[in-house]
Each structure stands twice: as structure tokens, then as C-alpha cells.
C-alpha positions as CSV (number, residue, x, y, z in Angstrom):
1,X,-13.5,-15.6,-6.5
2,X,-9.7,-16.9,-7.4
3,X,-10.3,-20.6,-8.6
4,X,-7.8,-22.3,-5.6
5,X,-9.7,-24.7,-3.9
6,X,-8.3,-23.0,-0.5
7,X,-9.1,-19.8,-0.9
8,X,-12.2,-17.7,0.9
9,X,-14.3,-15.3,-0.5
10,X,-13.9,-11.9,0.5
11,X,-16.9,-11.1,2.9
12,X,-17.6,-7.6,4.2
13,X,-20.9,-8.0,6.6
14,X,-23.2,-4.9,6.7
15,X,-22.4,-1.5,4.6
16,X,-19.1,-1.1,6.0
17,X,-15.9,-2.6,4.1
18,X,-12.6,-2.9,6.1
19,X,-9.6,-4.8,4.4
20,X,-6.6,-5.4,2.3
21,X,-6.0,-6.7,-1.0
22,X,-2.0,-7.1,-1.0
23,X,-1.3,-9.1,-3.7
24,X,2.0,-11.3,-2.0
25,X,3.0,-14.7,-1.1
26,X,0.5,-15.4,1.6
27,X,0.4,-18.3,4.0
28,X,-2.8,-17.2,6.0
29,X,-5.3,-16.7,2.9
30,X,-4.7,-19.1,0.0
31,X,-5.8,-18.1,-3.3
32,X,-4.5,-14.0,-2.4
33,X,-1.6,-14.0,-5.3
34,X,-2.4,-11.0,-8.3
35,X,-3.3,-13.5,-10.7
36,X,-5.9,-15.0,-8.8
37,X,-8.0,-12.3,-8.9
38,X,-6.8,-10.0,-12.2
39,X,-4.9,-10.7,-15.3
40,X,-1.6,-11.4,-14.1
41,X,1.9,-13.3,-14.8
42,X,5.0,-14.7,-13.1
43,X,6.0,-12.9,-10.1
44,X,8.8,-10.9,-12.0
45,X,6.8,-9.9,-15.3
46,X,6.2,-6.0,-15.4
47,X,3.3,-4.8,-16.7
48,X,0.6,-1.9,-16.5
49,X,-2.2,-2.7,-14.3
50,X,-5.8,-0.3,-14.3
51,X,-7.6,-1.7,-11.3
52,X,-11.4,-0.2,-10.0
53,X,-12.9,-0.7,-7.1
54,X,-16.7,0.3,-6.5
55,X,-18.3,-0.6,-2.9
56,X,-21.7,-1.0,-4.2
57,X,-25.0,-1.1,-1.6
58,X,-23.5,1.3,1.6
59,X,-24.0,4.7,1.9
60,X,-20.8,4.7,3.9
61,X,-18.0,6.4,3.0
62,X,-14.7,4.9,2.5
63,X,-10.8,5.9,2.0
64,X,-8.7,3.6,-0.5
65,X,-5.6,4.1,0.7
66,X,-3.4,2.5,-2.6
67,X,0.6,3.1,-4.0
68,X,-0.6,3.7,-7.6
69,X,-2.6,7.3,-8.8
70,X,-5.8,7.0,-7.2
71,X,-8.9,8.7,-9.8
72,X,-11.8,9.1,-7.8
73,X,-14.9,8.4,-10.2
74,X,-17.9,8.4,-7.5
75,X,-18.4,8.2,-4.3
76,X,-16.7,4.6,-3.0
77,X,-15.4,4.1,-6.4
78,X,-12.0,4.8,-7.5
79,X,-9.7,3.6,-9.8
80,X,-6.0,2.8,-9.1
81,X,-3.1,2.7,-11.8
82,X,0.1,1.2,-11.5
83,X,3.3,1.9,-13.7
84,X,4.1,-0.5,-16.8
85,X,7.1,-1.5,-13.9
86,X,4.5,-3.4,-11.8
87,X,4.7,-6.7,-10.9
88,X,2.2,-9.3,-9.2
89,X,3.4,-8.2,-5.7
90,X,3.6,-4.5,-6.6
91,X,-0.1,-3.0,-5.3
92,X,-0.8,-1.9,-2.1
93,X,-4.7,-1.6,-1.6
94,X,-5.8,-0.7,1.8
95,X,-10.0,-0.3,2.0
96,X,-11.4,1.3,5.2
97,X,-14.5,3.0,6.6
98,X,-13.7,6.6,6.4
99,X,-14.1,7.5,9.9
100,X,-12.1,5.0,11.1
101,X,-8.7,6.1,9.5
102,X,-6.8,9.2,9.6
103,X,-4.2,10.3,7.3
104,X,-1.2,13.0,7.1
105,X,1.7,13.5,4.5
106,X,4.6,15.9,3.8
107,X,7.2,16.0,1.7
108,X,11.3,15.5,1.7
109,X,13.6,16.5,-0.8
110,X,16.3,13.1,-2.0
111,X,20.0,13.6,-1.7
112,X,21.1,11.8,-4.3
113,X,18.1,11.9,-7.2
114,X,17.0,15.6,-6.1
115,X,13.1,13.9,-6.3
116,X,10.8,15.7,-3.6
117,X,8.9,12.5,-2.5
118,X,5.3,13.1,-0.6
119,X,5.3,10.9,2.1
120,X,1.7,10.0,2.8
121,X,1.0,8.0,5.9
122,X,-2.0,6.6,6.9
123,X,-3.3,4.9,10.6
124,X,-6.2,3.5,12.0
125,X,-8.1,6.5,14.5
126,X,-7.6,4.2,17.3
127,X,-3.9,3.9,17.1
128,X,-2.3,6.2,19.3
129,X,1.2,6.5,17.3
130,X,1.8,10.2,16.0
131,X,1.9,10.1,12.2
132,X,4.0,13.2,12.5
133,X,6.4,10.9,13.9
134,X,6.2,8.3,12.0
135,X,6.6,10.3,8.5
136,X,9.7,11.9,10.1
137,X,11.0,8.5,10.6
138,X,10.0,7.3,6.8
139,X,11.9,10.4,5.6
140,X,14.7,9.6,7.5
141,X,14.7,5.8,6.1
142,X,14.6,7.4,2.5
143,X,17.0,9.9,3.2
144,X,19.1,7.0,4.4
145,X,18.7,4.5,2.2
146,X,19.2,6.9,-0.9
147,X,22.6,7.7,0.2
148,X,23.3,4.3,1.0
149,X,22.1,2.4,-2.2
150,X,21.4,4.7,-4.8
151,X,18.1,6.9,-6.5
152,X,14.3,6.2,-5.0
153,X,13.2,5.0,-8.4
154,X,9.4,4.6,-7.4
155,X,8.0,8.1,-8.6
156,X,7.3,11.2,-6.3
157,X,5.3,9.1,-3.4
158,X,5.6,7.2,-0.7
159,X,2.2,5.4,0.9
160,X,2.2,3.6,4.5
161,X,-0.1,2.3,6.4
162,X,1.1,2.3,9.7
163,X,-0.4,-0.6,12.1
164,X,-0.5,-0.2,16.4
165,X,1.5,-3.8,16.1
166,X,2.5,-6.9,14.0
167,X,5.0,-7.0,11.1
168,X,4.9,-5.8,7.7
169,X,4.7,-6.0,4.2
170,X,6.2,-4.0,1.6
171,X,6.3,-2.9,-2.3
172,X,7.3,-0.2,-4.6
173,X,7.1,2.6,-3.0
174,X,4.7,1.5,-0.1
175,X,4.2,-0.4,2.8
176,X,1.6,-1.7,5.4
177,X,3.9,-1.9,9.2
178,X,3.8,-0.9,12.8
179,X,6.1,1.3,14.0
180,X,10.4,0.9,14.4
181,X,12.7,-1.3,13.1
182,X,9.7,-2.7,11.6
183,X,9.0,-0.2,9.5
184,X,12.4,0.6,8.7
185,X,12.8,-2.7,7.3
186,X,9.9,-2.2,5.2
187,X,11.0,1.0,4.0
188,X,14.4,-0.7,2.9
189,X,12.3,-3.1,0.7
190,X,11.5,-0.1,-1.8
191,X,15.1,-0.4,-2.8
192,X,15.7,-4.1,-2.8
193,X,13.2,-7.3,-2.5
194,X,9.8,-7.2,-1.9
195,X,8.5,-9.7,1.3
């Protein structure tokens, strides 16, 4: 529990966990910055960050959908490592039942680093957007933002979790947004600020 008089405790009721842990500014759950919950600094320190996360007490299986290397170690329990480049805002940690998420990825080739980036999308099973679609678009937006302001510098991934409507929210190399200029936007936010 962060120690912010505002903030809420994370409750999941019954065996089945469904939720984020983005780690940004956020005006609708005080208490949700990095350092409130992990070892953490000022919002443009770098530093490595090991996280686990074990659902404990449900035999249902879940999907971590997350932007660093994901190490499965159990069932529901996984551990997710970001680069020594990290900041506060950099994870992107997306918990949901497993079948009620579906997930597809492919790959593009950068013009101007020559890095063959796996674009890995991810949506909830009742949202009727084709992720076909929607990774064509992301590789277009990284096509076009390479050429436009210079190498990916975020690895060989790309992670999105692509919601039916709403905004977005972005990071290195990941982003949680519904479809369009929307996620466009977000894509753009690999390159320059994170919001």
C-alpha cells in the first residue's frame, strides 16, 4: 500500500485479477506514481528495475501483458525486467484473466536503424477492432516516425494494449490506446515525451 493518504488499495474480488499498474502522473488514483509502490526516484532518474508479480489464491489463469522481458517462473507468476534506461513512468503492466484477452504480433523491419521490431498487440476478446489492423497501423507509425525523427531506440519490441475507446498512455516502447489518431499519438511518444 503507497503511504499517500489518497490513495486506494488495489482490490481484485474473487480469483480473477483484471487491471493496470502504469506507473504515470495520475489524477484519477492518487498514490499510483513508481515510487509509491517500488524503490524509485525522480521522474527522470534511469535505473534497472526487476519487478515480480505472483497472483496467489486463483486457479485462474492470467496474461501479463508488460514492455520489459517477461520470465515466466509459475503459473500467474512472472517476473518483468526493464533496461538500466528506465525511469518512474517507463513500465507498462497490463494484468488480465486469460480468457478475456487475445493477443497477435509481427514483425517490421526500421528504415533508418535496420532494427526488426516485433510488434505485439494485445485487446480485450470483446473488442471488435482487428489487431491485424491495428499492428499494420503501429508499423506504419514506426515506419513513419523513424524516418521522421531518427532510430527506435527502445530494443526489438513494441507492446500495445489496444482499448475499444478512451485515450491513451504511453512509454518506451509501449502503449495502452484505442484505435486512430489516438494511438498514433501514443506511438509518437516512444520517440519524444511520455504523457
Amino acid at each position: 500500500m503507497p503511504r499517500l493518504p489518497a490513495a486506494r488499495r488495489r482490490k481484485f474480488p474473487g480469483p480473477r485479477v483484471a487491471g493496470d499498474l502504469y506507473f504515470r502522473i495520475q489524477r484519477f488514483g492518487p498514490g499510483r506514481y513508481l515510487e509509491s509502490w517500488v524503490p524509485s526516484n525522480l521522474i527522470f532518474d534511469q535505473f534497472e528495475l526487476d519487478l515480480t508479480l505472483h497472483i496467489v489464491n486463483s486457479s485462474v489463469a492470467h496474461s501479463l501483458i508488460a514492455n520489459g522481458i517477461v520470465t515466466t517462473i509459475g503459473g500467474n507468476h512472472w517476473q518483468v525486467t526493464l533496461p538500466a534506461t528506465s525511469s518512474s513512468f517507463s513500465p507498462l503492466v497490463e494484468v488480465r484473466p486469460a480468457d478475456t484477452v487475445t493477443s497477435s504480433t509481427d514483425t517490421v523491419t526500421l528504415p533508418v536503424s535496420a532494427t526488426t521490431v516485433t510488434v505485439e498487440a494485445w485487446k480485450a476478446a470483446t473488442n471488435p477492432v482487428s489487431l491485424a489492423d491495428q499492428i499494420n497501423a503501429i508499423e506504419n507509425y514506426l515506419v513513419a516516425n523513424e524516418n521522421d525523427v531518427g532510430p527506435y531506440i527502445h530494443g526489438s519490441r513494441f507492446v500495445a494494449f489496444i482499448r475499444q475507446t478512451g485515450g491513451g498512455w504511453s512509454t518506451m516502447g509501449a502503449t495502452s490506446a484505442s484505435t486512430g489518431i489516438v494511438l498514433r499519438h501514443e506511438s509518437y511518444h516512444s520517440w519524444w515525451a511520455v504523457a
